[in-house]
N, C-alpha and C positions, 0 to 999 in steps of 0.2 A: 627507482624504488618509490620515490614520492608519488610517480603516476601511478603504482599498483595500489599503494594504500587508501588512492581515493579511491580509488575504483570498489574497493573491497568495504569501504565504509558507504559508499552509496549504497552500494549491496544491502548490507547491515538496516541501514536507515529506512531501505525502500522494504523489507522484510518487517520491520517496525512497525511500518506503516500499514502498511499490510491486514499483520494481525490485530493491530488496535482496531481498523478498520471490521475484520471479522467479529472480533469482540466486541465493539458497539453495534452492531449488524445482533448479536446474540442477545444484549443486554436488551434491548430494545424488543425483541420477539418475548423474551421471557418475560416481561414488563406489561406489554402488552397483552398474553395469554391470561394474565393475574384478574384483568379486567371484563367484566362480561358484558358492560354496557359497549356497542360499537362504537358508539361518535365517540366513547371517552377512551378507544383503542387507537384512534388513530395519531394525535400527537404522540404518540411512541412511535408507531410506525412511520413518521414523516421524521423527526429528530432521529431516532437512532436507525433508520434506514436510507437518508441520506446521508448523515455524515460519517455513516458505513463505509457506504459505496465511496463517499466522497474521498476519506482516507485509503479506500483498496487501490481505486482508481491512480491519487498519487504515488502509493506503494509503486504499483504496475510500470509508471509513468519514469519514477528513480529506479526500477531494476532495468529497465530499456535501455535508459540514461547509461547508467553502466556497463551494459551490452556493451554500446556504441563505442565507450569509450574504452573496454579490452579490448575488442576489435581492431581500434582505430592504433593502439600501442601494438598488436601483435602485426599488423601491416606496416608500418613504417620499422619495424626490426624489420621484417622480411624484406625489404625494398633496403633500407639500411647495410644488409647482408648480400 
């Protein structure tokens, strides 16, 4: 049981991460849109477009993580059995 609830909180975490990820990805375009001068468009788009990507990417990186690790419990039952 203790191995399903990490697996399900990574899940959780990597889903967190995720959307905070989109939502600074979001905050950052609307931010940016507000602004009509370009040179003073792009510190949004460098700050909230990498640390966008930077959180989805780890999102992505903790839901794998937890692939791996329901797979790796549902194979050793099966071998187990």
């Amino acid at each position: 049981m203790q191995e399903h609830r990490r697996v399900q909180l990574t899940r959780v975490i990597g889903l967190l991460f995720a959307m905070a990820g989109f939502a600074a990805i979001g905050v950052g375009w609307n931010r940016m849109a507000s602004v009509s001068c370009v040179d003073c468009q792009l510190p949004y788009l460098l700050s909230g477009g990498a640390a966008g990507l930077g959180l989805v990417l780890v999102g992505v990186g903790l839901l794998l993580v937890a692939q791996v690790r329901a797979e790796r419990i549902r194979l050793v039952r099966h071998v187990d059995a």
